[in-house]
C-alpha positions as CSV (number, residue, x, y, z in Angstrom):
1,X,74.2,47.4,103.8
2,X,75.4,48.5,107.4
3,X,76.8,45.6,109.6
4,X,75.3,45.1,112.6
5,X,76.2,43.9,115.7
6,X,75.3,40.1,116.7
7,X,73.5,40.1,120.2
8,X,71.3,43.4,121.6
9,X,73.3,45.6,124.0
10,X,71.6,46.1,127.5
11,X,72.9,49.7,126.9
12,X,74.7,51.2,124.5
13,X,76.0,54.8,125.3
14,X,76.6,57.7,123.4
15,X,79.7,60.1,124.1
16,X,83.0,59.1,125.8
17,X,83.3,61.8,127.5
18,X,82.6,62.3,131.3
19,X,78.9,62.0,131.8
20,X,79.3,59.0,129.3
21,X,82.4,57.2,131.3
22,X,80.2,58.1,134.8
23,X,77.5,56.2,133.4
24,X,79.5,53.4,132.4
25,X,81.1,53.2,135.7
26,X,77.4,52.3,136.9
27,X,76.5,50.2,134.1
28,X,79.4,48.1,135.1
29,X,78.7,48.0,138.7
30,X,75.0,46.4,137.3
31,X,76.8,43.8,135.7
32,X,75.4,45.3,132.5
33,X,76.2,44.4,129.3
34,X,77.2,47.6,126.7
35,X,79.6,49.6,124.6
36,X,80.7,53.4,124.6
37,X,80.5,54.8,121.1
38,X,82.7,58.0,120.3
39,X,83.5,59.7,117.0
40,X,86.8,60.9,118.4
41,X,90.1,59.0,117.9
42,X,90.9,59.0,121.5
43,X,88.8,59.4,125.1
44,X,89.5,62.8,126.6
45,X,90.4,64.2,122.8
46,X,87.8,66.7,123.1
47,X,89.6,68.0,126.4
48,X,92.9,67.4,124.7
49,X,91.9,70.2,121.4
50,X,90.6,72.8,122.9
51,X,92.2,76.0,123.7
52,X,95.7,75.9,125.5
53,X,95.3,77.9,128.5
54,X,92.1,76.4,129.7
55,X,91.8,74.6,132.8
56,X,89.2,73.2,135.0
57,X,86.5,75.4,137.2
58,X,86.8,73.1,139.8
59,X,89.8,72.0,141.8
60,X,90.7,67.9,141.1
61,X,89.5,66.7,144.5
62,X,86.0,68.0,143.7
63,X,86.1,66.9,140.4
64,X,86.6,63.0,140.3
65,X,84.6,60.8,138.6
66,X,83.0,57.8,140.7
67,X,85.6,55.1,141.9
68,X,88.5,56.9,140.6
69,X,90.1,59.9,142.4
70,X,92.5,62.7,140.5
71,X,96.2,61.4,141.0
72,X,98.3,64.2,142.3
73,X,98.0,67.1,144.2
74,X,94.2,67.3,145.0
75,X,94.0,71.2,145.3
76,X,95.4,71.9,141.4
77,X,93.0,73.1,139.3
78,X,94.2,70.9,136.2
79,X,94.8,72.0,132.9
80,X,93.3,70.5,129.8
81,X,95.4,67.9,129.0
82,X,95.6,66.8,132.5
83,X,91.6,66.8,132.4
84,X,92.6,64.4,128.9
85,X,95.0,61.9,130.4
86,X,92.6,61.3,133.6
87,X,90.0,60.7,131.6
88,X,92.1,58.1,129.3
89,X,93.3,56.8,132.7
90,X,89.8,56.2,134.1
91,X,88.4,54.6,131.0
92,X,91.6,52.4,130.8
93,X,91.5,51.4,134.5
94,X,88.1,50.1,134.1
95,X,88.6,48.2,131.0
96,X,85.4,49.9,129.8
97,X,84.4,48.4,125.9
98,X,85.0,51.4,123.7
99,X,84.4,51.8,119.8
100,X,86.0,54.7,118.7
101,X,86.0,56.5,115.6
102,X,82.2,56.6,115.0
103,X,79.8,59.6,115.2
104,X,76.6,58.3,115.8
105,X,74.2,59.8,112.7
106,X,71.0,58.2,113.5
107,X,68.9,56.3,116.5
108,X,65.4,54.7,116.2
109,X,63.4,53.1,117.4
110,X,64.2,49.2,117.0
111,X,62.0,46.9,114.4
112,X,58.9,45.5,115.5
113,X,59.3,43.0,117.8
114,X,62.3,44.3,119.1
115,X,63.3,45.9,122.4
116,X,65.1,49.2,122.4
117,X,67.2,51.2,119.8
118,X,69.1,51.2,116.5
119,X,72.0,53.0,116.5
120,X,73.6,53.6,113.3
121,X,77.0,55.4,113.0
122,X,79.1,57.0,110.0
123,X,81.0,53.9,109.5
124,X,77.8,52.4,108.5
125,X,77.8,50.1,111.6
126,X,75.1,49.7,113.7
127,X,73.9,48.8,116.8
128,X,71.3,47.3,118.5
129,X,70.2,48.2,122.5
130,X,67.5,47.9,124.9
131,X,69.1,51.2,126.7
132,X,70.5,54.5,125.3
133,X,72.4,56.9,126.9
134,X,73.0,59.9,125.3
135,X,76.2,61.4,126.6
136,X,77.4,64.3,123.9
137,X,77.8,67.3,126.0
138,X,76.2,70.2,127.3
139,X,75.4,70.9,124.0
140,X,77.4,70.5,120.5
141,X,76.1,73.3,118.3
142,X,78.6,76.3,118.1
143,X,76.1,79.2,118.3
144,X,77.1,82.7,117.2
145,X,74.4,86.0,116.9
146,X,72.9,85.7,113.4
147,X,74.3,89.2,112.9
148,X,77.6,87.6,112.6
149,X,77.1,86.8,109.2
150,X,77.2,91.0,107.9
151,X,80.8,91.3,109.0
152,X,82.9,91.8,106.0
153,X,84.5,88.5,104.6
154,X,87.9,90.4,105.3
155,X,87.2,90.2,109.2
156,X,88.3,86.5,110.5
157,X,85.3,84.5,112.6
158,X,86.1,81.7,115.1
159,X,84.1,80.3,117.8
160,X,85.2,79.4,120.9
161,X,84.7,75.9,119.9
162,X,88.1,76.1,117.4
163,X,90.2,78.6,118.7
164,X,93.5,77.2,120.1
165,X,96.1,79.8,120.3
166,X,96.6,83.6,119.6
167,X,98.7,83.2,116.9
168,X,95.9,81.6,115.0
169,X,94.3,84.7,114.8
170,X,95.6,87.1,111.7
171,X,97.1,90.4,112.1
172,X,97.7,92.2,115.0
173,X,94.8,94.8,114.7
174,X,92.0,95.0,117.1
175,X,90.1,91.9,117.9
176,X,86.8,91.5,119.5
177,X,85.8,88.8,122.0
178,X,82.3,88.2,122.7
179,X,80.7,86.6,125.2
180,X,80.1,87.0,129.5
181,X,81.3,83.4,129.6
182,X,84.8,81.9,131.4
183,X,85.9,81.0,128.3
184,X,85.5,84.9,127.1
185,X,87.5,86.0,129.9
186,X,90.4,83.8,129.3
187,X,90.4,84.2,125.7
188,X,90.8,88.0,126.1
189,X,92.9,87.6,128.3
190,X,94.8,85.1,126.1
191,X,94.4,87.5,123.5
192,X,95.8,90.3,125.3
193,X,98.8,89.6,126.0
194,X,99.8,89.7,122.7
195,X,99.8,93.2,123.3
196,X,96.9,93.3,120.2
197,X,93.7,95.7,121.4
198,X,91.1,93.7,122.3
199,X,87.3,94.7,123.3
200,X,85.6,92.7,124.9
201,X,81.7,92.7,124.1
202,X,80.5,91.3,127.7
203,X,77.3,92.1,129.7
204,X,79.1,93.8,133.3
205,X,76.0,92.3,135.0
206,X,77.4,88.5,134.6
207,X,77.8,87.8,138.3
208,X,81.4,86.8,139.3
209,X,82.4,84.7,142.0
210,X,86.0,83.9,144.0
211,X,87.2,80.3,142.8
212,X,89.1,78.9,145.5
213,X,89.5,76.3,148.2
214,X,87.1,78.1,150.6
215,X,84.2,79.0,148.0
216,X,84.5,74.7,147.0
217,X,84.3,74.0,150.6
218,X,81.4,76.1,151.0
219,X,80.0,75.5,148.0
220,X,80.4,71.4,148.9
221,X,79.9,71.3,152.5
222,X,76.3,73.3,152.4
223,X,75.0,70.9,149.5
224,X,74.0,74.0,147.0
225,X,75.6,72.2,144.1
226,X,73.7,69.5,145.0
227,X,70.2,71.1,145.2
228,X,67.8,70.0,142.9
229,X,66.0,72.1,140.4
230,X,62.7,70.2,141.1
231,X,62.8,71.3,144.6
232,X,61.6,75.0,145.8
233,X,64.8,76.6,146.0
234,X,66.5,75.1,142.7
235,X,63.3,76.4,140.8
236,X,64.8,79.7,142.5
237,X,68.7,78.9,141.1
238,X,67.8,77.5,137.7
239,X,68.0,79.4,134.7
240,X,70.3,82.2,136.3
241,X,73.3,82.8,134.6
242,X,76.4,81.5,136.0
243,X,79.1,83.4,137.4
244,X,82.1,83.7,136.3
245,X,85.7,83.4,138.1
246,X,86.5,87.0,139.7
247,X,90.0,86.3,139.2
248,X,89.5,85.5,135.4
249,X,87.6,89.0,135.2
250,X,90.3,91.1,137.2
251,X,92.9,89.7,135.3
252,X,91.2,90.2,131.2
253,X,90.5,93.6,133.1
254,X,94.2,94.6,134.2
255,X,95.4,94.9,130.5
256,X,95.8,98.6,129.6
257,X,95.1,97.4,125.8
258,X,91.5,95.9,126.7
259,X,88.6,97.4,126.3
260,X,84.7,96.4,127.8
261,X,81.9,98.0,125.5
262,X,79.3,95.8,126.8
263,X,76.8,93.2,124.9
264,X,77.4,93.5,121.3
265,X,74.3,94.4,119.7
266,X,75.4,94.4,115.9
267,X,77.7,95.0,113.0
268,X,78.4,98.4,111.8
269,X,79.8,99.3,108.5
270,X,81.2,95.8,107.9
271,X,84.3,95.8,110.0
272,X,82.9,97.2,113.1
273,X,80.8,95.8,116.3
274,X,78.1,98.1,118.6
275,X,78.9,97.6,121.6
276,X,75.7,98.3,124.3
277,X,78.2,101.4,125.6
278,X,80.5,101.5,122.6
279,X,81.5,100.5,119.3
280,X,84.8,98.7,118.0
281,X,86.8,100.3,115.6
282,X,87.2,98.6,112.8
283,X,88.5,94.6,113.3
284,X,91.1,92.6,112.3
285,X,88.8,89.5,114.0
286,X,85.8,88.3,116.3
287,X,86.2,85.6,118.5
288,X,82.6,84.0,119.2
289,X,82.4,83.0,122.6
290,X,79.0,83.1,122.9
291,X,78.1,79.2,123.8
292,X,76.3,76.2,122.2
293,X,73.0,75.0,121.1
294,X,71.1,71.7,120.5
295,X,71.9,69.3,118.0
296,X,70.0,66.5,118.5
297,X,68.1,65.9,114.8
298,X,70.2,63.2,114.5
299,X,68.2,61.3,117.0
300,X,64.4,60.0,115.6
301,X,62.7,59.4,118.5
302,X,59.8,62.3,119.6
303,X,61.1,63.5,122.9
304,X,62.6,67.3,122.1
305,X,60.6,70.6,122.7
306,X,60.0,73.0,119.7
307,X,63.7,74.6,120.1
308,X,65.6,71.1,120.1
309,X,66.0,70.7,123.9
310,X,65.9,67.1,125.6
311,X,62.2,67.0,127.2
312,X,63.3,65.3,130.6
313,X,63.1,64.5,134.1
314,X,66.7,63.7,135.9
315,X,67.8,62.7,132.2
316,X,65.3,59.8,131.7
317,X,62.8,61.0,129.5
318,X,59.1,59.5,127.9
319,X,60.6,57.1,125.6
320,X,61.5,53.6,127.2
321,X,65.4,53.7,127.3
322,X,65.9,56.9,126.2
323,X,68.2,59.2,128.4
324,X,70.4,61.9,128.6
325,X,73.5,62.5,130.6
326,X,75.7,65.6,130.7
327,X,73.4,68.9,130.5
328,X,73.7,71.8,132.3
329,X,71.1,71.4,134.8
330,X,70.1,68.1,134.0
331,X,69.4,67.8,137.6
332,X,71.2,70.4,139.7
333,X,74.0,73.1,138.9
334,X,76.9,70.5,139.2
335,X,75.1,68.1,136.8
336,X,77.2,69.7,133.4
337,X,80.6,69.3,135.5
338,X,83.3,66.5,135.8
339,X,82.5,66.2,140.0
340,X,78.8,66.8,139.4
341,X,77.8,64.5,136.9
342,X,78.0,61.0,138.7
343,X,75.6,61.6,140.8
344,X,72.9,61.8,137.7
345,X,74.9,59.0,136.0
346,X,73.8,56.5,138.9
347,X,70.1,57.6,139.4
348,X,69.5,57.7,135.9
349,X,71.7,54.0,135.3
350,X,69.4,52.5,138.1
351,X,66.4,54.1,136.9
352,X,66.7,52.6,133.8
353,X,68.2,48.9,134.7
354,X,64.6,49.2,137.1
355,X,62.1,50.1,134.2
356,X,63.3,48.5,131.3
């Protein structure tokens, strides 16, 4: 039988990550009692694995969590495992309860009579809470174009999500990257300089943008990433595709061995992708950088629209308790990033700590 814990949580919240260490930075303001559940080893290890020349969007002095600036120089734009440490650092600095190691694998509703949720994880613990905050991600689904699956098993697959290097992709033949993401971009770019061919399956419509001191100025001083997509002109904003970094796009785009052949529309003959304006010869390997999708069936509680999508309003949603934290848009265009998100962490923490 799974062990449980002995006294109800007032919140228990899912995902160490950002949204979830914003929110507990609010819960601890309240005086509230709860725990952060991760299935990682390590807060920040999510920022720690992924590929080695990421970095962050946004520069470190717009991207602090509440009550705990970036250390440093505040006009970097930090690198992965600086985005790791200063999250380890800002869960350690506010001694915020943490059990580690466990993946959440179910939530319900709790037993009659009871207030809240049951949170059961894979090492067979569980929890009880009046509050749950669901603090995952954007969303952790690697997606990929179900036309992935008639490439030949002798061309290699990885998505975004577990690429790391270029030397962990085989041979030195062409390799496609697809996507119109930043993460596309710096992959080819990645890729490239290898001095392997790469084409890059991307849709030259994505708009791009300068990322720099004077666009985040702009950007923080009109209040656009604050606007929200309730009001008339967020309803304009949302569901645009973001723009990428014009640098990121100049530079994948400077490389003489790089090739654009627009949105990949399928597999030919096995080994090859159709590009929109071209196809690939025949590949070595396909990078997937074509996003994520909801995975949420792990949570048994009726609030998710026919595609597996959060039904919301500023996180909370119709269940009493029940919210989410993190997702692109949740309330405005900032709400997915590390500077954006505490804003929605503390309406959604007092929201909650109000109603229930």
């Amino acid at each position: 039988m799974p062990s449980s814990t002995a006294l109800p949580l007032d919140a228990l919240i899912i995902g160490a990550g950002q949204a979830g260490l914003a929110a507990a930075y609010y819960l601890q303001q309240h005086g509230q009692q709860f725990l952060i559940l991760d299935e990682r080893p390590a807060v920040g290890d999510v920022w720690a694995t992924r590929y080695e020349t990421l970095t962050l969007f946004s520069p470190a002095w717009a991207s602090g969590l509440p009550g705990y600036p970036w250390p440093g120089n505040a006009r970097r734009y930090p690198t992965k495992d600086e985005a790791s440490a200063y999250l380890r650092e800002y869960a350690a600095h506010f001694q915020f309860p943490l059990a580690l190691g466990q993946r959440a694998t179910r939530v319900v509703p709790a037993p009659t009579g009871a207030q809240g949720y049951l949170v059961t994880t894979s090492t067979g613990q569980q929890y009880q809470a009046r509050r749950v905050l669901v603090c995952t991600g954007a969303f952790n689904a690697p997606r990929r174009p179900a036309f992935a699956d008639q490439l030949d098993d002798a061309v290699f697959q990885v998505h975004s999500s577990a690429y790391r290097q270029p030397a962990a992709v085989p041979g030195t033949g062409p390799v496609a990257v697809v996507g119109s993401g930043n993460s596309a971009l710096q992959i080819g770019a990645d890729l490239a300089a290898t001095g392997r061919p790469v084409y890059m399956a991307y849709k030259e419509d994505t708009p791009h943008l300068p990322n720099n001191t004077a666009m985040w100025v702009f950007l923080t001083s009109t209040g656009l990433l604050k606007i929200s997509r309730h009001s008339w002109l967020g309803k304009r904003f949302y569901g645009r595709p973001d723009g990428v970094v014009s640098a990121d796009l100049l530079r994948v785009r400077s490389f003489t061995n790089v090739f654009f052949i627009g949105k990949a529309l399928g597999v030919e003959a096995g080994t090859r992708l159709q590009g929109a304006h071209q196809p690939t010869p025949a590949l070595d390997a396909v990078v997937w950088a074509t996003g994520y999708g909801p995975a949420f069936d792990w949570i048994e509680v009726p609030v998710f629209d026919e595609k597996g999508h959060p039904r919301h309003h500023r996180g909370l949603t119709a269940a009493p308790g029940l919210a989410f934290l993190g997702l692109p848009w949740l309330n405005t265009r900032s709400s997915a990033l590390m500077g954006g998100v505490g804003a929605d962490a503390r309406y959604v923490v007092e929201a909650l700590t109000k109603r229930t």
